[in-house]
N, C-alpha and C positions, 0 to 999 in steps of 0.2 A: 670209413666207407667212401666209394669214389660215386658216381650217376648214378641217383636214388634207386640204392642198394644192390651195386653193382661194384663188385670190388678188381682191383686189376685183377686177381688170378680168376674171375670170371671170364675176365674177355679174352684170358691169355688162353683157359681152355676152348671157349670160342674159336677163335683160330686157330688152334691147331686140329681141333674134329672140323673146320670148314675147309682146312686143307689136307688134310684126310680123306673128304668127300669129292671135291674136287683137284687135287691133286697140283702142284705150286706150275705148271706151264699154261695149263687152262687159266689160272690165276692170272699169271702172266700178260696174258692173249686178252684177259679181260681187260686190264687195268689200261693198256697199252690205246686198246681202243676206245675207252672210257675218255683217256687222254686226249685221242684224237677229235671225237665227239667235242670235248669241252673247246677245244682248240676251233674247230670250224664255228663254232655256235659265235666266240668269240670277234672271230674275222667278218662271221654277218652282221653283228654290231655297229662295227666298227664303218661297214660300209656303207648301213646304213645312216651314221653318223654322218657320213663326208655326203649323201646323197639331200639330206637335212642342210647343211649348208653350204649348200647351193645357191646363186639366186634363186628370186621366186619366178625372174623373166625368162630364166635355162628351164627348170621345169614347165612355164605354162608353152615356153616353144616347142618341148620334146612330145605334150600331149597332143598339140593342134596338129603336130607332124604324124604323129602316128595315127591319127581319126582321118587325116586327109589321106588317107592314100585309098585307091579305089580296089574294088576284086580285082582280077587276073577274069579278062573275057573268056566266055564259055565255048568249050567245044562243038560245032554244031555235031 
């Protein structure tokens, strides 16, 4: 017996009535952007990583700089 009581010719019929249902290019289309998905999640990590080590005197110059700046004067 393979995952509590789940044998491979379970999953094997699993897949094939799941691509039965949907059909192996929608499958396809899924998996592709599933891929892509995991891939950007990854690269926002990552820059959040490099934005973490940073000084701490880059970050507190970037906050004061963007609080100082004023509106854009009003139209009469």
């Amino acid at each position: 017996m393979g995952l509590d009581g789940f044998s491979i010719w379970h999953l094997i019929i699993l897949l094939i009535i799941v691509a039965m249902i949907f059909g192996t290019g929608k499958l396809k289309n899924v998996g592709s952007d599933l891929a892509a998905a995991v891939r950007s999640f990854r690269e926002g990590l990552q820059g959040e990583r490099k934005d973490e080590e940073r000084k701490p005197e880059e970050r507190k110059n970037e906050t004061t700089e963007a609080g100082s700046s004023s509106p854009p004067p009003r139209a009469p």
